[in-house]
C-alpha positions as CSV (number, residue, x, y, z in Angstrom):
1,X,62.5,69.7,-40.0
2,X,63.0,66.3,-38.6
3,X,61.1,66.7,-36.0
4,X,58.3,67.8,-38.5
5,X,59.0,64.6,-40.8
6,X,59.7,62.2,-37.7
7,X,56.2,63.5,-36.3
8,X,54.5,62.8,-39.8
9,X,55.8,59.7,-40.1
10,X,55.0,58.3,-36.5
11,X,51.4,60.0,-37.3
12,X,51.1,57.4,-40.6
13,X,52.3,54.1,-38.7
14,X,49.1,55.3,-36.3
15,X,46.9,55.8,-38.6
16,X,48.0,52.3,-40.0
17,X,47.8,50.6,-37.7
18,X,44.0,52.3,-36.5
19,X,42.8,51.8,-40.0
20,X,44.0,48.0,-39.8
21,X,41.8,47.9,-36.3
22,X,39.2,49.1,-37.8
23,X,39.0,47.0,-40.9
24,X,39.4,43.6,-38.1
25,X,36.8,45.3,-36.0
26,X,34.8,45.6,-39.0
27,X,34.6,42.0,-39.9
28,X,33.8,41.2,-36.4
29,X,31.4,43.5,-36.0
30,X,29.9,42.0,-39.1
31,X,30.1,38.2,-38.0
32,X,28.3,39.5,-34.5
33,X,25.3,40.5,-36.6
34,X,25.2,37.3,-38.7
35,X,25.6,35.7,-35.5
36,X,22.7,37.9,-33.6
37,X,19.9,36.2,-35.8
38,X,21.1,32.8,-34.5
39,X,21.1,33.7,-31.1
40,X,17.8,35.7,-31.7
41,X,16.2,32.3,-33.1
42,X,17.8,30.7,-29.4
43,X,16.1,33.3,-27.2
44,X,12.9,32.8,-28.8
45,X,13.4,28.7,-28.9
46,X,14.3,29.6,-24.8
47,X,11.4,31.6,-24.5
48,X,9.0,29.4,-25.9
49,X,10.2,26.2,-24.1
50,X,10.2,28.6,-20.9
51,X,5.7,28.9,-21.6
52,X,5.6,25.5,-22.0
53,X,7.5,24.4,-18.7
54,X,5.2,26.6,-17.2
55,X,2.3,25.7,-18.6
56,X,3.2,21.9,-17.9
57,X,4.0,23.3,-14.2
58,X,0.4,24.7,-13.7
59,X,-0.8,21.0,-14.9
60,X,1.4,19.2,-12.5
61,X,0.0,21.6,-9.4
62,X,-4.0,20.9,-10.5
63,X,-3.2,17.4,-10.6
64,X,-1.5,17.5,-7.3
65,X,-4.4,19.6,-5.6
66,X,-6.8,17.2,-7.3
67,X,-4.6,14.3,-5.6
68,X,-4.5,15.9,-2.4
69,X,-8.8,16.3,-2.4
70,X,-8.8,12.6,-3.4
71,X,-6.6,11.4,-0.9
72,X,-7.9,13.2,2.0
73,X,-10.7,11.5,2.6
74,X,-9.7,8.1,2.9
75,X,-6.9,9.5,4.5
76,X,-8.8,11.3,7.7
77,X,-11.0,7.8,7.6
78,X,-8.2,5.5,7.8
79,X,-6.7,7.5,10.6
80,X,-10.1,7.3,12.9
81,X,-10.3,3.5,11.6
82,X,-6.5,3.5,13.3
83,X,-7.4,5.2,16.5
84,X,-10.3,3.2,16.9
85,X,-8.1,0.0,16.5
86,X,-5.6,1.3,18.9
87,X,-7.9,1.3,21.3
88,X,-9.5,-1.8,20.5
89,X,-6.3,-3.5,21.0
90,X,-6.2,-1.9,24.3
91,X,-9.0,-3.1,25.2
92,X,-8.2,-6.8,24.1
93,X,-4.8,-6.2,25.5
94,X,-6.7,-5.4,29.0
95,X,-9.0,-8.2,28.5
96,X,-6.7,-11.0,27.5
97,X,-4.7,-9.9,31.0
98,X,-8.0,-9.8,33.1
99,X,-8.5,-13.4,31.6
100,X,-4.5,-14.4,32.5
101,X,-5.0,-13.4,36.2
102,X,-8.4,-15.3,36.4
103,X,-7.0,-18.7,35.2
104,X,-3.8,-18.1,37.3
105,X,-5.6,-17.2,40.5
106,X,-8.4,-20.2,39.7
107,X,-5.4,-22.6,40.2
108,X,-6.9,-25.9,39.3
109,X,-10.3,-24.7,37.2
110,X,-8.8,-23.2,34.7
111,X,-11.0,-25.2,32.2
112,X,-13.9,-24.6,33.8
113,X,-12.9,-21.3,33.6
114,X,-11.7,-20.9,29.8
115,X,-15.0,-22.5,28.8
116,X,-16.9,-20.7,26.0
117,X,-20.1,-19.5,27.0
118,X,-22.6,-20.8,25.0
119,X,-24.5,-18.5,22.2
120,X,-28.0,-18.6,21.2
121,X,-28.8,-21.0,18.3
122,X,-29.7,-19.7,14.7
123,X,-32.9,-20.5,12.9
124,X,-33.3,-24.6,12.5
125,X,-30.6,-25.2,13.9
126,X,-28.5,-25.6,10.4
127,X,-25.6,-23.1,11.9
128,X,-25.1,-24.8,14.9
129,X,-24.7,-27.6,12.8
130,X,-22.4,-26.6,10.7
131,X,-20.4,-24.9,13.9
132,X,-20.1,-28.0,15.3
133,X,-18.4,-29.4,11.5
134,X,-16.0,-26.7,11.9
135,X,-17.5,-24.6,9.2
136,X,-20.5,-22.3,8.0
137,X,-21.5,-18.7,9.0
138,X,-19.2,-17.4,11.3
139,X,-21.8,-13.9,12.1
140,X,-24.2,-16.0,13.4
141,X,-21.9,-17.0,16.2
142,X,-21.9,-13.2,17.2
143,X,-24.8,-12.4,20.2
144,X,-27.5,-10.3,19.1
145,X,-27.7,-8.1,22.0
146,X,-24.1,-7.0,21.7
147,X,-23.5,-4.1,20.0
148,X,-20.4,-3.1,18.1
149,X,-19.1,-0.9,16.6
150,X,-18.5,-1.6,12.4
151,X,-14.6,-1.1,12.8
152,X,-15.6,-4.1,16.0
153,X,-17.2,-6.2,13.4
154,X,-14.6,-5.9,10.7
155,X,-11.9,-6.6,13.0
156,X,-14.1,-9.8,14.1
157,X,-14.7,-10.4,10.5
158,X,-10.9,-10.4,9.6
159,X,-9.9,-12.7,12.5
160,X,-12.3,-15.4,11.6
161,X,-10.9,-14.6,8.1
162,X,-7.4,-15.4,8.9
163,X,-8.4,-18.9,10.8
């Protein structure tokens, strides 16, 4: 019989003790669902801030591509306007040595030699005038029967410029 009453009692203090779990389980069980509409109300403030990073996302790429047509243009322009500069400053590179041997190897004539040649007058004369003051229209120094290129001229035209 004390085994019987031992085991009935140790079979209360479990039951006890479950039915205290279960009424603590119970009140957290409870506070999770009060708790689930809150997070419920986060996921859907997450989801909706998640469309419009997107959306925002989708603008910033158009307005990058749009960009990216603008700029390539100009871009593939300025880069043959470089090359063709390159090679223009090769070419006065080569030029301004061809003109360093001359006046060494002249010796005594450099002047002579560093002389401008003369260029054809403009009409009456009122350029050549105004040459000779130091001023006026610096294109109609440029001969007629030379032919440049326009990245030629605008270099020209930025030289005289900077004078």
């Amino acid at each position: 019989m004390n085994y019987e009453l031992a085991l009935d009692l140790l079979l209360i203090v479990l039951l006890l003790a479950t039915i205290i779990y279960v009424a603590l389980l119970q009140r957290r069980l409870s506070s999770l669902r009060a708790d689930r509409e809150a997070v419920d109300t986060v996921v859907d403030r997450m989801n909706e801030a998640t469309r419009r990073a997107e959306a925002s996302l989708k603008g910033i790429r158009q307005t990058a591509e749009q960009a990216r047509a603008t700029l390539d243009d100009p871009m593939t322009r300025a880069q043959a306007l470089r090359d063709e500069l390159s090679f223009l400053v090769q070419r006065a590179d080569a030029a301004g040595e061809r003109v360093a041997n001359g006046l060494s190897s002249s010796g005594g004539s450099a002047p002579a030699a560093a002389a401008p040649r003369p260029r054809p007058a403009a009409k009456g004369g009122k350029a050549s005038t105004e040459r000779a003051a130091g001023g006026g229209d610096r294109r109609s120094e440029e001969p007629a029967d030379d032919v440049r290129s326009q990245a030629e001229r605008d270099l020209m035209d930025a030289l005289r410029n900077v004078r």
